[in-house]
N, C-alpha and C positions, 0 to 999 in steps of 0.2 A: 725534440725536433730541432733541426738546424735552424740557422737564419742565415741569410743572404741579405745584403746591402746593396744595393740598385743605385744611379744614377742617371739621371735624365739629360740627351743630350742635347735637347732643343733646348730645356729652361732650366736645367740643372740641379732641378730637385733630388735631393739624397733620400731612400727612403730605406727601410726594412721588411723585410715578409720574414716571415716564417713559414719554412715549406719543408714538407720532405724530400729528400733525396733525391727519391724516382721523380718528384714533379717535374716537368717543365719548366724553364727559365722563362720570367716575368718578360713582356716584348712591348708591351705599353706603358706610360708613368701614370697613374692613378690622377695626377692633377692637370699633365694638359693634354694626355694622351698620346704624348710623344715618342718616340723610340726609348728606351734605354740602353743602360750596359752593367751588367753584376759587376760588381768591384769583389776586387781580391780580400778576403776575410783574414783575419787571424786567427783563426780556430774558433771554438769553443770553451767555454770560460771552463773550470773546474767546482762540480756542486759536491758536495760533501754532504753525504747520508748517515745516517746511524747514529751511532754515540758520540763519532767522532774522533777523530785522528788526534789531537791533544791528549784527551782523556785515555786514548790506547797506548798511543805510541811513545808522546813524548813528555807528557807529565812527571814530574819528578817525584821519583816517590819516595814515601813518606819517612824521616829518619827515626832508626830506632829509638826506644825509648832508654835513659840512661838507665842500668842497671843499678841494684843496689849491691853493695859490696858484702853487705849482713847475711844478704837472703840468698838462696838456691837457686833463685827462679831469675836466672840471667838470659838474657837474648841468645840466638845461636852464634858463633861470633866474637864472644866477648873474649877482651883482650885482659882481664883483670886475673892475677892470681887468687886463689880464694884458699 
């Protein structure tokens, strides 16, 4: 749900609601009952859900293991003559 930021123009109190969209715009200040006016917002912050955009997107991932030069069982990849 949005929030809206008010300003009172008789005593200048700043406040917040949170309202939905459709609601109607606040027309009293809570403290002296006075007019207000919604001040212009900067959007809405950004929440991040889930696992999480690090752990997807930009984690480094993990470096192979060196191989051994003796054994078979080399990484796909390897740059070693055998």
């Amino acid at each position: 749900m949005p929030h809206y930021d008010y300003e009172c123009q008789k005593c200048k109190h700043i406040f917040e609601i949170f309202q939905s969209m459709t609601d109607k715009p606040i027309s009293k200040c809570p403290k002296c009952k006075g007019p207000v006016k919604r001040l212009i917002g900067g959007g809405s912050g950004i929440i991040f859900k889930g696992s999480g955009f690090y752990e997807t997107d930009y984690k480094k991932k993990s470096q192979p293991k060196p191989c051994d030069k003796a054994s078979s069982s080399c990484p796909s990849g390897c740059k070693h003559k055998h």
